[in-house]
DRENPADO-772045 format. One record per atom (N, C-alpha, C): atom name; residue number from 1; residue in three letters; y, z, x. Coordinates in nm, 3 decimals. Example, Ala and Ser with C-alpha at 12.3 -4.5 7.8 and 13.67 -1.06 7.14 Angstrom:
BEGIN
rec atome=N; num=1; residu=Ala; c2=-0.569; c3=0.780; c1=1.319
rec atome=CA; num=1; residu=Ala; c2=-0.450; c3=0.780; c1=1.230
rec atome=C; num=1; residu=Ala; c2=-0.330; c3=0.780; c1=1.320
rec atome=N; num=2; residu=Ser; c2=-0.225; c3=0.708; c1=1.285
rec atome=CA; num=2; residu=Ser; c2=-0.106; c3=0.714; c1=1.367
rec atome=C; num=2; residu=Ser; c2=0.003; c3=0.787; c1=1.290
***
This chain:
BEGIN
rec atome=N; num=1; residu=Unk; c2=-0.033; c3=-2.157; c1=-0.575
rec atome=CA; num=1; residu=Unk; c2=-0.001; c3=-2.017; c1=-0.591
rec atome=C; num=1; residu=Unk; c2=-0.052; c3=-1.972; c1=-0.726
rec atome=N; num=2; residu=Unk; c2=-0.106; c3=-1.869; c1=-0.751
rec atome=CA; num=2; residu=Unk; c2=-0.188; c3=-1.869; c1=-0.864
rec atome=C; num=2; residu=Unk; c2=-0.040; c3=-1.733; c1=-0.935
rec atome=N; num=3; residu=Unk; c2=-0.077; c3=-1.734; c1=-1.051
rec atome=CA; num=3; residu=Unk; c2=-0.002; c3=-1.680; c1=-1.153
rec atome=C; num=3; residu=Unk; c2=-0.025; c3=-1.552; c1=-1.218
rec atome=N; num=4; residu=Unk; c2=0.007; c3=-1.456; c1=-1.191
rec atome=CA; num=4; residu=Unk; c2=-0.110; c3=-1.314; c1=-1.224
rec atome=C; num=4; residu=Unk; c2=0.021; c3=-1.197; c1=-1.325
rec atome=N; num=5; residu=Unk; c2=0.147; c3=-1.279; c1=-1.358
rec atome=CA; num=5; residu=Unk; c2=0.169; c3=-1.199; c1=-1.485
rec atome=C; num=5; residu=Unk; c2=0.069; c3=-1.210; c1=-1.616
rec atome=N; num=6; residu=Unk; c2=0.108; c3=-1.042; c1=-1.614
rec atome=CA; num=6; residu=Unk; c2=0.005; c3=-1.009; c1=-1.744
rec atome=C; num=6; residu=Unk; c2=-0.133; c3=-1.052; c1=-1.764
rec atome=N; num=7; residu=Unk; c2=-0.196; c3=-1.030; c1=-1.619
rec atome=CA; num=7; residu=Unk; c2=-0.363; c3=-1.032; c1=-1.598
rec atome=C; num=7; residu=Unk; c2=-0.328; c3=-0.938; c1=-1.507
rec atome=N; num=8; residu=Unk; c2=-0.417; c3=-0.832; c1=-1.579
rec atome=CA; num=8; residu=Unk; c2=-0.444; c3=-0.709; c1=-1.526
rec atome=C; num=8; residu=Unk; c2=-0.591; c3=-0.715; c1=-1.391
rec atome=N; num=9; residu=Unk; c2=-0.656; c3=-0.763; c1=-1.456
rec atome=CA; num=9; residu=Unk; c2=-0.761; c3=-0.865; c1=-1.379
rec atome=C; num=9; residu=Unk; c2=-0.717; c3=-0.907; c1=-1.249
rec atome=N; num=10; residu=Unk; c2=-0.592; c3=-1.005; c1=-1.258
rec atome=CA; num=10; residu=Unk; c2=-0.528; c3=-1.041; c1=-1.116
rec atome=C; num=10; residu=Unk; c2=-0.472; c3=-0.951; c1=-1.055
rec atome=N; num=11; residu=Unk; c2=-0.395; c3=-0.892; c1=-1.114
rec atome=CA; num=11; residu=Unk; c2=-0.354; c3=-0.756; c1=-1.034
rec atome=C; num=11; residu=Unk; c2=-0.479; c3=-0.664; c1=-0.965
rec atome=N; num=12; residu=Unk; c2=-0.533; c3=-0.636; c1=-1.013
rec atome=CA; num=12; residu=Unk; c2=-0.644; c3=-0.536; c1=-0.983
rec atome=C; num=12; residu=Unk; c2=-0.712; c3=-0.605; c1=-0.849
rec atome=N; num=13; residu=Unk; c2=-0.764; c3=-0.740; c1=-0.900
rec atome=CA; num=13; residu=Unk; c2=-0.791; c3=-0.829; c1=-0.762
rec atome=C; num=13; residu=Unk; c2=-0.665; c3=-0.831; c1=-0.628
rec atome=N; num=14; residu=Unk; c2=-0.555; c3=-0.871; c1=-0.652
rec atome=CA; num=14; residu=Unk; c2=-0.465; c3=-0.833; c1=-0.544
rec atome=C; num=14; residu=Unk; c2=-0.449; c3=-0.729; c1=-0.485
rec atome=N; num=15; residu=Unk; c2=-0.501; c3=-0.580; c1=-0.569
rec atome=CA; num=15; residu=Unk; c2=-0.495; c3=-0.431; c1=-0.524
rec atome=C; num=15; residu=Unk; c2=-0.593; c3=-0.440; c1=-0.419
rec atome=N; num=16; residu=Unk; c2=-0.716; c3=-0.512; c1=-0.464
rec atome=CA; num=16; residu=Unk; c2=-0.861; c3=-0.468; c1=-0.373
rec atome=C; num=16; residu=Unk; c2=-0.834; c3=-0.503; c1=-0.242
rec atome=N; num=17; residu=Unk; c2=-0.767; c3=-0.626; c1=-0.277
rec atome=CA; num=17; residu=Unk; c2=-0.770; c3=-0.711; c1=-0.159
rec atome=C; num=17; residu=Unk; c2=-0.627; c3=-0.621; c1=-0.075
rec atome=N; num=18; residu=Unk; c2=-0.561; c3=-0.592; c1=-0.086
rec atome=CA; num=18; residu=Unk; c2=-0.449; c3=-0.522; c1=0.001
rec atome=C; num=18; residu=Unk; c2=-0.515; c3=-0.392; c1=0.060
rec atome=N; num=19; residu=Unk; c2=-0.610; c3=-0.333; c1=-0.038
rec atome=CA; num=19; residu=Unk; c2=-0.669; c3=-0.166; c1=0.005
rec atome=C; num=19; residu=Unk; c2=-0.723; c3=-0.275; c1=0.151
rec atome=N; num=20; residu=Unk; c2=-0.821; c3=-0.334; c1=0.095
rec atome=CA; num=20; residu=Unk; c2=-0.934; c3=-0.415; c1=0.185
rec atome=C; num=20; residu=Unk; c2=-0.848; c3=-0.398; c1=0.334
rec atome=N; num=21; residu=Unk; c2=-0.783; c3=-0.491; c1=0.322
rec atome=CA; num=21; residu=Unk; c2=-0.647; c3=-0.535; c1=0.437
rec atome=C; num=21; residu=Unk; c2=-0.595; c3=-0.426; c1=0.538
rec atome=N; num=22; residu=Unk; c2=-0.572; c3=-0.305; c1=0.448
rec atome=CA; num=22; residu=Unk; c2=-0.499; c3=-0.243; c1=0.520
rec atome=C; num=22; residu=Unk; c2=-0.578; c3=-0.119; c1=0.606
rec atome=N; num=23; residu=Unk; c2=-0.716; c3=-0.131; c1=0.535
rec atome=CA; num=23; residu=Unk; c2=-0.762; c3=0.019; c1=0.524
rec atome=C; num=23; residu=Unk; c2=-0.868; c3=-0.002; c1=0.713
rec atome=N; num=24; residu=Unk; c2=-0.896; c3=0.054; c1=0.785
rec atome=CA; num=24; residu=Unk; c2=-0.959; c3=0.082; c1=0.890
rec atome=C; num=24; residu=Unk; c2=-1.105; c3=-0.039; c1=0.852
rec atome=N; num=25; residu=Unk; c2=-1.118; c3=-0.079; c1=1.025
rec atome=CA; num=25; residu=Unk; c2=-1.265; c3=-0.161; c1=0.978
rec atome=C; num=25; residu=Unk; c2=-1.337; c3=-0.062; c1=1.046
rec atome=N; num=26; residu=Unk; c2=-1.370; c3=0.028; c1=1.094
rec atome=CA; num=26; residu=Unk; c2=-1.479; c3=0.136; c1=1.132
rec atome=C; num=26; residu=Unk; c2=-1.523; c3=0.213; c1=1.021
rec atome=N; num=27; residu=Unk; c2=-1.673; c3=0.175; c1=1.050
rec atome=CA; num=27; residu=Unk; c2=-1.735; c3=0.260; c1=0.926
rec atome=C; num=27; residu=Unk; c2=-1.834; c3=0.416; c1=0.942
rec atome=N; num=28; residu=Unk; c2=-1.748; c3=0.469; c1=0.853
rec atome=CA; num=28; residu=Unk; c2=-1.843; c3=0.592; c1=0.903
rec atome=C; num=28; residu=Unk; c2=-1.961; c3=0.612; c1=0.876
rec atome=N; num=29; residu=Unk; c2=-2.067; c3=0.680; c1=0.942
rec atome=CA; num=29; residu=Unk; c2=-2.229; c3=0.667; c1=0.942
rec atome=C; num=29; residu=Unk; c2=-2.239; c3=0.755; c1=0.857
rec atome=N; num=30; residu=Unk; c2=-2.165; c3=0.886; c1=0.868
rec atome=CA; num=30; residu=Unk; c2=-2.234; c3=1.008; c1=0.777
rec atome=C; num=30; residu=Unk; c2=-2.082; c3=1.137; c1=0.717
rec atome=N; num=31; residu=Unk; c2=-2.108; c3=1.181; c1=0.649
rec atome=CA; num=31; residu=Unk; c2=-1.991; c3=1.224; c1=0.608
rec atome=C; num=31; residu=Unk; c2=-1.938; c3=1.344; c1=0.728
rec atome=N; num=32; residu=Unk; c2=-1.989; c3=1.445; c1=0.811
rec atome=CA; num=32; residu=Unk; c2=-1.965; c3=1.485; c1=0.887
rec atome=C; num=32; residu=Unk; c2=-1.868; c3=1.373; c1=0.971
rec atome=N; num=33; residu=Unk; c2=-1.866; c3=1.260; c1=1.040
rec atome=CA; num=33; residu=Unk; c2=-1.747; c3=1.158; c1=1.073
rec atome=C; num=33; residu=Unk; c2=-1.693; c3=1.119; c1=0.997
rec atome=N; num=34; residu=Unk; c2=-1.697; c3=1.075; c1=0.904
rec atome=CA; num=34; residu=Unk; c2=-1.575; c3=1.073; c1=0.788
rec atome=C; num=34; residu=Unk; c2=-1.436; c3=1.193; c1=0.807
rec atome=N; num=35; residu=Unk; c2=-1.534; c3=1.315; c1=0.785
rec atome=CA; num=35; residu=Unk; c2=-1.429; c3=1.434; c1=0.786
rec atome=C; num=35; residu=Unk; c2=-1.354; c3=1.443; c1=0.897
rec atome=N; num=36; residu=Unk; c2=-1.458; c3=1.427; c1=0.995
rec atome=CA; num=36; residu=Unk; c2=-1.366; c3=1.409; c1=1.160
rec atome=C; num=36; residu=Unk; c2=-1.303; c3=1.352; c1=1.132
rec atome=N; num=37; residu=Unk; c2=-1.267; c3=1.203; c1=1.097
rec atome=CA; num=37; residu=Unk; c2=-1.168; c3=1.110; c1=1.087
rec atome=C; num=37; residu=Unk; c2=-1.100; c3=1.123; c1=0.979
rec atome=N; num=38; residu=Unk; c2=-1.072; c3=1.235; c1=0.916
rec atome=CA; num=38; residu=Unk; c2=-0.945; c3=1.215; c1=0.794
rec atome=C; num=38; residu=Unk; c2=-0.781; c3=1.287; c1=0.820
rec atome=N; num=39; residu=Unk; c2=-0.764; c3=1.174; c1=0.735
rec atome=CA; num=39; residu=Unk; c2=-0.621; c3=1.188; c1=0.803
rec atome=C; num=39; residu=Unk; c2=-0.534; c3=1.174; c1=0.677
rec atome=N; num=40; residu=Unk; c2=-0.413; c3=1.230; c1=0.621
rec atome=CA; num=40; residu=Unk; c2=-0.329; c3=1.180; c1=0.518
rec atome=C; num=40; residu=Unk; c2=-0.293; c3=1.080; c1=0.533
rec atome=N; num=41; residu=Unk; c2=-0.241; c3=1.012; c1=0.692
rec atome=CA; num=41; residu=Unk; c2=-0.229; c3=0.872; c1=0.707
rec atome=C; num=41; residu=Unk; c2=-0.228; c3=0.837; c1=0.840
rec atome=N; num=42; residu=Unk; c2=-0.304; c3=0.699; c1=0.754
rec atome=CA; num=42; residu=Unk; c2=-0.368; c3=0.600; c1=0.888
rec atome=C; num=42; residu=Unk; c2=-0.294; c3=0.484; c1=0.931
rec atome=N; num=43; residu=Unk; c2=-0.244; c3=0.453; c1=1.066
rec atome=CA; num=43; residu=Unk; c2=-0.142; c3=0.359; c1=1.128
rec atome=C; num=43; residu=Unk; c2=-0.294; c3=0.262; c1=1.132
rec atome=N; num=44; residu=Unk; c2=-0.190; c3=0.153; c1=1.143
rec atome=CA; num=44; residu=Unk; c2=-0.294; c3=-0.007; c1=1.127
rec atome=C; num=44; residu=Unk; c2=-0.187; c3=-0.095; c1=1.208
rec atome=N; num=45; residu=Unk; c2=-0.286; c3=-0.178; c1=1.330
rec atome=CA; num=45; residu=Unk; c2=-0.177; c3=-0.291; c1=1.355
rec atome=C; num=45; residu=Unk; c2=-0.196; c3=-0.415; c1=1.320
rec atome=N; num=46; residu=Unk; c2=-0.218; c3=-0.389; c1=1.170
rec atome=CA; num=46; residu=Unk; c2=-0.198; c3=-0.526; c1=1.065
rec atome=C; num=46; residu=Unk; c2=-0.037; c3=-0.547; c1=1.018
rec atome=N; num=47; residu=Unk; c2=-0.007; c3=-0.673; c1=1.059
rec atome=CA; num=47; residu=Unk; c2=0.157; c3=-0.672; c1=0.961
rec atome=C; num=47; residu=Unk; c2=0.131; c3=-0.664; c1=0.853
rec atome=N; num=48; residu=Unk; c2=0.296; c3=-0.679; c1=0.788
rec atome=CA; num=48; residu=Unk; c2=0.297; c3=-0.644; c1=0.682
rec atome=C; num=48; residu=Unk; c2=0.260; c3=-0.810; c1=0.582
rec atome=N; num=49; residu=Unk; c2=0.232; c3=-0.758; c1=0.445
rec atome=CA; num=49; residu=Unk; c2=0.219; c3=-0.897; c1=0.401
rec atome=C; num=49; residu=Unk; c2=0.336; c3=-0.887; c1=0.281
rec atome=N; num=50; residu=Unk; c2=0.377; c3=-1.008; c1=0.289
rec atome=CA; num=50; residu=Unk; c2=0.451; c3=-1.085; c1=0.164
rec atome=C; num=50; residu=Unk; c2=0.401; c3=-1.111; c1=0.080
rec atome=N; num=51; residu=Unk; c2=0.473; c3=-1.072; c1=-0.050
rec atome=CA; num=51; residu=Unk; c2=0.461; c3=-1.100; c1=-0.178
rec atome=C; num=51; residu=Unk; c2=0.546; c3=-1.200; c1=-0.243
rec atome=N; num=52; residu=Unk; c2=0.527; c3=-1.340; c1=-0.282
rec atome=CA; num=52; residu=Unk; c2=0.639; c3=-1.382; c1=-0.294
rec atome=C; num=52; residu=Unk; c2=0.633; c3=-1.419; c1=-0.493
rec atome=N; num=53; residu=Unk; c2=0.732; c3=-1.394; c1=-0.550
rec atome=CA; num=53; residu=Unk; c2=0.724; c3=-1.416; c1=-0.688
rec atome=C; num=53; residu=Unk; c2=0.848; c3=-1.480; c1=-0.757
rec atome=N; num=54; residu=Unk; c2=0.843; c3=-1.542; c1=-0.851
rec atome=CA; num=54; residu=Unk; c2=0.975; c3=-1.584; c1=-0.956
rec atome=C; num=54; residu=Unk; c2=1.092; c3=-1.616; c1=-0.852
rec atome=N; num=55; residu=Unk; c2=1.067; c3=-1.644; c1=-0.749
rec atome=CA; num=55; residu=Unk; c2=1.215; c3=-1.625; c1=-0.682
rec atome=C; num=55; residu=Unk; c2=1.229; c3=-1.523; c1=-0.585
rec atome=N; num=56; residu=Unk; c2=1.142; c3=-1.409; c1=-0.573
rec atome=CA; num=56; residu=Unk; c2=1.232; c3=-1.340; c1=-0.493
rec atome=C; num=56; residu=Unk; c2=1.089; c3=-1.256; c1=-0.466
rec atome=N; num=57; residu=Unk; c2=1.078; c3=-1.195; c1=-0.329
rec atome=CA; num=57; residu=Unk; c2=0.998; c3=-1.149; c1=-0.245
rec atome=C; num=57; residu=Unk; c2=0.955; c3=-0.992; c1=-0.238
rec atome=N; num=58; residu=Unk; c2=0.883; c3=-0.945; c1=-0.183
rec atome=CA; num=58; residu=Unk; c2=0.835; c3=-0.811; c1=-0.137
rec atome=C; num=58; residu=Unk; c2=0.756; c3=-0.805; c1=-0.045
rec atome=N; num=59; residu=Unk; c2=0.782; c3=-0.691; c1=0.035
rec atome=CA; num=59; residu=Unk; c2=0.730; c3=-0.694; c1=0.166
rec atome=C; num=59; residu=Unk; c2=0.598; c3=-0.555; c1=0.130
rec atome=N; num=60; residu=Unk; c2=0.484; c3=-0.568; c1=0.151
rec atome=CA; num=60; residu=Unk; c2=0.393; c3=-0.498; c1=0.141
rec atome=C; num=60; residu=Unk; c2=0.325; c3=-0.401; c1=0.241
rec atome=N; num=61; residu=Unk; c2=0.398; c3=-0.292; c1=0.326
rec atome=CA; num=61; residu=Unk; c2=0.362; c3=-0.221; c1=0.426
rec atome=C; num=61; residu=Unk; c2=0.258; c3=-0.123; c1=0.448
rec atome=N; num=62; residu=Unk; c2=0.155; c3=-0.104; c1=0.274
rec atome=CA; num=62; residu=Unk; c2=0.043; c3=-0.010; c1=0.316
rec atome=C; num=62; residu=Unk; c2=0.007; c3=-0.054; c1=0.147
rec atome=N; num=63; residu=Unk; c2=-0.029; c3=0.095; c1=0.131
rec atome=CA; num=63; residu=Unk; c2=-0.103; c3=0.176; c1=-0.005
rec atome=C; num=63; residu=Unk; c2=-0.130; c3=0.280; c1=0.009
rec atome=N; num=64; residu=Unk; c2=-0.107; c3=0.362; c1=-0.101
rec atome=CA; num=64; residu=Unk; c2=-0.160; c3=0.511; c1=-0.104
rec atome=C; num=64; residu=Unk; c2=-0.209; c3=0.508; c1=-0.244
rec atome=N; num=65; residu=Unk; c2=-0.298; c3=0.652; c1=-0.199
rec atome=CA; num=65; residu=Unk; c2=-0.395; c3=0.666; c1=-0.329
rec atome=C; num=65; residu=Unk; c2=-0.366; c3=0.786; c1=-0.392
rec atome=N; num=66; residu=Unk; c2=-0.316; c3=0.832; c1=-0.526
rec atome=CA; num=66; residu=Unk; c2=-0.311; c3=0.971; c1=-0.584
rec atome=C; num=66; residu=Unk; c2=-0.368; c3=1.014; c1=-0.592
rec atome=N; num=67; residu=Unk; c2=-0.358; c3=1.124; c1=-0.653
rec atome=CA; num=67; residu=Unk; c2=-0.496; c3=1.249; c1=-0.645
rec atome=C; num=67; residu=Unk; c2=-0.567; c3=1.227; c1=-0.756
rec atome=N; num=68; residu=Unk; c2=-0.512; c3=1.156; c1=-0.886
rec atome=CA; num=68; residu=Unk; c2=-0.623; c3=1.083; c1=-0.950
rec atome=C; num=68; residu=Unk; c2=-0.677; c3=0.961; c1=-0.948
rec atome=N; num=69; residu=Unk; c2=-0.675; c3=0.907; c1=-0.793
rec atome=CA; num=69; residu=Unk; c2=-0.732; c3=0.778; c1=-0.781
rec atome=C; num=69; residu=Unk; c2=-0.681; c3=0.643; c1=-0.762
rec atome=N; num=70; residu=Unk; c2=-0.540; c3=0.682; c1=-0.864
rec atome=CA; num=70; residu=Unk; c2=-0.501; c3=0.540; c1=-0.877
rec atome=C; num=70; residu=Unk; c2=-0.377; c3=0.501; c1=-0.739
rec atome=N; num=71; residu=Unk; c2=-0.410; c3=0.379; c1=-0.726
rec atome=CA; num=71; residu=Unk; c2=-0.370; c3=0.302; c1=-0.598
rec atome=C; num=71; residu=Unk; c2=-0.222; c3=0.215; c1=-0.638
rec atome=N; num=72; residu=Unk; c2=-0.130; c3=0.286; c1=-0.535
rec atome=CA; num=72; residu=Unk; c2=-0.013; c3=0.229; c1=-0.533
rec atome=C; num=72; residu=Unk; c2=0.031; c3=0.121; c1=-0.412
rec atome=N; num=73; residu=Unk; c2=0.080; c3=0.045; c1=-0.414
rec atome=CA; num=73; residu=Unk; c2=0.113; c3=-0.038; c1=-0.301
rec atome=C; num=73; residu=Unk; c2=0.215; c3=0.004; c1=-0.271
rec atome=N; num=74; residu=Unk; c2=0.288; c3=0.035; c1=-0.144
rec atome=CA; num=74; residu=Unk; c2=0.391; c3=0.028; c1=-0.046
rec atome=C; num=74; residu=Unk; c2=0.448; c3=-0.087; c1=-0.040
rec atome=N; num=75; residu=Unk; c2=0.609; c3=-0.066; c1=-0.112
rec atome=CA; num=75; residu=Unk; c2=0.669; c3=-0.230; c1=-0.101
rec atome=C; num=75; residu=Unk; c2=0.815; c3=-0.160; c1=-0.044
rec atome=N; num=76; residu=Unk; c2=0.857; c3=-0.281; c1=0.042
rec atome=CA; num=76; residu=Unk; c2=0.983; c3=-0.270; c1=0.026
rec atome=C; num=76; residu=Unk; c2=1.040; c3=-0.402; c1=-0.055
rec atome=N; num=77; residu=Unk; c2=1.145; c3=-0.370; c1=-0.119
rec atome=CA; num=77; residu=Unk; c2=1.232; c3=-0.453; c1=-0.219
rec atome=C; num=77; residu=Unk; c2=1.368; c3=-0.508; c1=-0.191
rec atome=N; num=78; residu=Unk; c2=1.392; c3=-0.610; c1=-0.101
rec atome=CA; num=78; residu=Unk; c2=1.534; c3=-0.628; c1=-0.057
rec atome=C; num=78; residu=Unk; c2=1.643; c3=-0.623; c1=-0.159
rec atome=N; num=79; residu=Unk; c2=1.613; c3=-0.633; c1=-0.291
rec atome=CA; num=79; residu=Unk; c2=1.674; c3=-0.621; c1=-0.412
rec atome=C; num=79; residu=Unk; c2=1.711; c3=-0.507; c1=-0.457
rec atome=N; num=80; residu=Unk; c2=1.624; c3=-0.400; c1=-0.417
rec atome=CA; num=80; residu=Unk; c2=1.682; c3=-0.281; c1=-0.436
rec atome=C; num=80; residu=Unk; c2=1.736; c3=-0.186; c1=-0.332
rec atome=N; num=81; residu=Unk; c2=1.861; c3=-0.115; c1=-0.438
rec atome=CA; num=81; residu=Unk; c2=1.920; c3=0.017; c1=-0.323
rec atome=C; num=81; residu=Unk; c2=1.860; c3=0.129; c1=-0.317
rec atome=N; num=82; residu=Unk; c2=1.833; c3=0.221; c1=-0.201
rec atome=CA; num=82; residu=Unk; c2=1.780; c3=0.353; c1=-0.245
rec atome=C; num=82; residu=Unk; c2=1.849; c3=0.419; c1=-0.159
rec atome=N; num=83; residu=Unk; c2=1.913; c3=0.526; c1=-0.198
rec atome=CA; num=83; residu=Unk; c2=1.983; c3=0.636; c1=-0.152
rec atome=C; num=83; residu=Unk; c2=1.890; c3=0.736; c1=-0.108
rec atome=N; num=84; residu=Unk; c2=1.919; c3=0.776; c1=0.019
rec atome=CA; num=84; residu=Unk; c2=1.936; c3=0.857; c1=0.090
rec atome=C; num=84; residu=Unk; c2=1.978; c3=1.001; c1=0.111
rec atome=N; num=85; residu=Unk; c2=1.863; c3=1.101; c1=0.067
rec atome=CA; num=85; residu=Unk; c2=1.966; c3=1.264; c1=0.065
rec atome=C; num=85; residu=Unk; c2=1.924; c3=1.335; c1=0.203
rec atome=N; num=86; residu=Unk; c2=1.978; c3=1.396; c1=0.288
rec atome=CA; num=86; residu=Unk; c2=1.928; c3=1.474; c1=0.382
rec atome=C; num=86; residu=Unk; c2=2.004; c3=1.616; c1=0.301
rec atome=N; num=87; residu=Unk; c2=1.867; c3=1.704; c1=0.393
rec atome=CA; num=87; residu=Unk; c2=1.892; c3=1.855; c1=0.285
rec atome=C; num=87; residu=Unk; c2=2.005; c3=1.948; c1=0.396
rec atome=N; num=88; residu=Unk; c2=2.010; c3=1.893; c1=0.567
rec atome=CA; num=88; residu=Unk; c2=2.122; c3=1.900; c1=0.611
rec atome=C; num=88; residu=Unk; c2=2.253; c3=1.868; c1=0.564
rec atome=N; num=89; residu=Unk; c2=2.282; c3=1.733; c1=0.498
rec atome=CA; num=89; residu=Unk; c2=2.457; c3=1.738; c1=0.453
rec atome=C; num=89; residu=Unk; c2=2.418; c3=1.793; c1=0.335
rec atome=N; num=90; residu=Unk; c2=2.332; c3=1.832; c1=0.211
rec atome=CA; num=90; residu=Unk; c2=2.355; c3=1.890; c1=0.095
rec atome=C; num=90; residu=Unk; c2=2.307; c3=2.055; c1=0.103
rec atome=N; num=91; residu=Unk; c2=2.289; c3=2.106; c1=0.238
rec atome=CA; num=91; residu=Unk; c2=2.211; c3=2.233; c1=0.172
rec atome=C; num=91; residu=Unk; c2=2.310; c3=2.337; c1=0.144
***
């Protein structure tokens, strides 16, 4: 298992490789199909992949990209809680 605290390097390599993973294998010929095919988001029937670290895990269900580029991974965290607001019980 290789070791990638504080190598930015490794991280960056694990990013490519998850975009790689998750992202469509059809390639578009010309940007006119590109545009046809854009979508805010794209379903994949790739599972999900595990992250396993120090002890304790993450489940890796996509990536998204901001509007300046930079690439976030989709994790879920069994370690963490996240609350829940619907704008029905608070409106």
């Amino acid at each position: 298992m290789a070791q990638l605290t504080n190598h930015i390097l490794g991280v960056k390599v694990v990013t490519d490789w998850v975009v790689e993973y998750f992202s469509p294998s059809t390639i578009k010929t010309s940007i006119d199909d590109a545009l046809r095919g854009a979508s805010p988001v794209v379903c994949t029937d790739k599972m999900p992949l595990i992250l396993q670290h120090d002890g304790h895990s993450r489940t890796i269900v996509g990536y998204e990209v901001s509007q300046k580029g930079v690439v976030n991974l989709l994790c879920f965290d069994p370690a963490k809680w996240v609350v829940y607001l619907s704008f029905a019980e608070h409106g």
